[in-house]
C-alpha positions in Angstrom: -1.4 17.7 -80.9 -2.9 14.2 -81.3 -5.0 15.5 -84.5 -1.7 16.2 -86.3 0.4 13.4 -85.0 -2.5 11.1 -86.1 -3.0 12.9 -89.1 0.8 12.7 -90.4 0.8 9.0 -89.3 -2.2 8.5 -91.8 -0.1 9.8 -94.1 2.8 8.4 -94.2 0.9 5.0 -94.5 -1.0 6.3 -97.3 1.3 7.8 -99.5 3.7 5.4 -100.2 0.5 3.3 -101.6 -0.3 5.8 -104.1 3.2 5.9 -104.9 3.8 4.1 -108.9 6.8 1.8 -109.1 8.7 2.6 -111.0 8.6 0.2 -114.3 12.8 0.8 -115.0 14.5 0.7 -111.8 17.2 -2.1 -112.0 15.6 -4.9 -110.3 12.6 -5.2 -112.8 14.9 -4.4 -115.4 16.9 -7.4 -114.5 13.9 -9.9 -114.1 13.4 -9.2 -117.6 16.4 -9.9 -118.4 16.2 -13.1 -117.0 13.0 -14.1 -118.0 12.4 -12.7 -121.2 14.4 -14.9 -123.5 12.6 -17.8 -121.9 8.9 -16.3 -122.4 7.5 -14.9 -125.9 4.9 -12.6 -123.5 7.0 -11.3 -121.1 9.4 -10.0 -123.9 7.0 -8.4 -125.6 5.8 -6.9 -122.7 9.6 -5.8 -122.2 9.9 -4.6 -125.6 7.3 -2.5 -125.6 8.3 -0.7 -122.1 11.8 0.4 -123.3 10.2 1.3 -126.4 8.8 3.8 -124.5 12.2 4.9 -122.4 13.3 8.1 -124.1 15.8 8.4 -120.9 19.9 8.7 -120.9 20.6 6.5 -118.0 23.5 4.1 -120.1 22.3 0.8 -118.0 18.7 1.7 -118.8 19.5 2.2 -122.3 21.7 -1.3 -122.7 18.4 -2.6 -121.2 16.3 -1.7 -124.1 18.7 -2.8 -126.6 18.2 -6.3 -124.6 14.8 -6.0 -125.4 15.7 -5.4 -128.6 18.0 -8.6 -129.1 15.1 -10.9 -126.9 12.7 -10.2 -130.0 15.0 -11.1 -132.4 14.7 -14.5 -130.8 11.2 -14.6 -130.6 10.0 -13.6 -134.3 10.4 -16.3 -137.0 10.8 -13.8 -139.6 15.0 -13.9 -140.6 14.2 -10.3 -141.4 12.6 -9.7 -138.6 15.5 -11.0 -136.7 17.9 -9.1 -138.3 16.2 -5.9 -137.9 15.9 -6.2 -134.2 19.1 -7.3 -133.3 20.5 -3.7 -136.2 18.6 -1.9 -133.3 19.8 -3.5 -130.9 23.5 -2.9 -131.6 22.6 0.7 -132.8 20.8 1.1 -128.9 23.7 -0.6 -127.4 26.4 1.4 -129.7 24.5 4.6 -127.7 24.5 2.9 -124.2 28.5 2.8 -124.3 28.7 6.2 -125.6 26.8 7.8 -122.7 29.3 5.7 -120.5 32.1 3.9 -122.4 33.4 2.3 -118.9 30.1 0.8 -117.5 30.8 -2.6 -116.9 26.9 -3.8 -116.7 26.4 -1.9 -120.3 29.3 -4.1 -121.6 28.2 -7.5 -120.3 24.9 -6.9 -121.5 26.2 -6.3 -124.9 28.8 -9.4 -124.3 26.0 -11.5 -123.2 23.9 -10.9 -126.5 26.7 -10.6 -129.0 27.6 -14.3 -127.7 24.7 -15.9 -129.0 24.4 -14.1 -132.4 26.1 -16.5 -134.7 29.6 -15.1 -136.1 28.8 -15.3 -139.6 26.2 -12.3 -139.2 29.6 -10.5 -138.5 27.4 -8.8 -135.2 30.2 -9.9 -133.0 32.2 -7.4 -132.9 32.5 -6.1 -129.9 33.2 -9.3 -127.6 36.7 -9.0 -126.5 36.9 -5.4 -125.4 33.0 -5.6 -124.0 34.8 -8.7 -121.8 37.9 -6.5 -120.9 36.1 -3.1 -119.7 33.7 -5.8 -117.5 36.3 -8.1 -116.9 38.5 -5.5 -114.9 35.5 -4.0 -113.2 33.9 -7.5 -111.6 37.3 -8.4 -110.2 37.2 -5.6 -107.9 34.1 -6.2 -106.6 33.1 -4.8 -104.4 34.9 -1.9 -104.8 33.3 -2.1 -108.8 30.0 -0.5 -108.0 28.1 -2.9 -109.6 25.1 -4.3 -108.0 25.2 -7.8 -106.6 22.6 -8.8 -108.6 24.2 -8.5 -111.8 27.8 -9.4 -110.5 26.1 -12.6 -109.7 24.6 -12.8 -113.6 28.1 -12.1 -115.2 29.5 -14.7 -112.4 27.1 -17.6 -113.0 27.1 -16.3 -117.1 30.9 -16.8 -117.7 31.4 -19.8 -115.6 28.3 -21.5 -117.1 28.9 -20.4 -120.6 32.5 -21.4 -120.4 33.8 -18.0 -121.6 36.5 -17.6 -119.5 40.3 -18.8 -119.5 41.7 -20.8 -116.5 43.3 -17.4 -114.1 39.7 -15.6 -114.7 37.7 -18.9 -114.2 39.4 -19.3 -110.7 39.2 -15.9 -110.1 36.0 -15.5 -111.1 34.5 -18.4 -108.7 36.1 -16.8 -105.8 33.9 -13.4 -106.4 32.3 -12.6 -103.1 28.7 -11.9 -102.8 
């Protein structure tokens, strides 16, 4: 009796540390989301790991057209640039088909099509990506997105000035 209550003990310590994280749950995904535009290394790093994601999970996918869009900042090739954030829109244009009303797919697409300069006409996609996100963070909680990213769209629009007056007020009373 002591033998198998010590032995599952020793298991249940054990195997959780030969357990692999895993590399796309939606915390690391959103530290590299964060971090990537900011460090050359850490977005290659991202790159290269949703490079490798051959999953259907739409927030997974919008994350690897973010690592798409991150390169484009990071090569000083215009080409370069121009071909990363084509796969990028191509990734994200699959992201919103798997699930046209996820609001974290569409402010991830907002968020990149924002900084791509108009004139590339890449843009397209701004006011109804705001409108399917839009309606979804204003009931949060009730949204289903995770705090963590209602938090990044929160501190996003209010910092980037992207919202009028009735969503800026609305938007700053969000509860987290």
């Amino acid at each position: 009796m002591y033998l198998n209550s010590f032995l599952l003990s020793i298991f249940l310590f054990i195997a959780p540390i030969g357990q692999a994280k895993d590399p796309y749950a939606h915390t690391a995904l959103v530290n590299y989301y964060q971090t990537a535009a900011k460090d050359e290394d850490i977005a290659e790093e991202f790159h290269e790991l949703m490079q490798k994601y051959k999953g259907k999970n739409p927030v997974t996918v919008g994350y690897k057209a973010v690592s798409n869009a991150i390169m484009a900042k990071h090569v000083w090739s215009p080409y370069s640039k121009i071909k990363y954030l084509r796969a990028s829109a191509s990734i994200f244009d699959e992201a919103v088909q798997l699930n046209p009303n996820n609001a974290e797919v569409r402010f991830l697409r907002f968020s990149i099509e924002n900084y791509i300069p108009r004139y590339l006409n890449m843009s397209s996609n701004l006011e109804e990506d705001k409108k399917v996100f839009m309606a979804a963070l204003l009931k949060h909680p009730k949204s289903g997105i995770p705090n963590e990213s209602v938090k990044i769209m929160k501190d996003f629009l209010l910092r980037k000035d992207l919202v009028t007056g009735e969503e800026r007020r609305q938007v700053e009373n969000l509860k987290l």
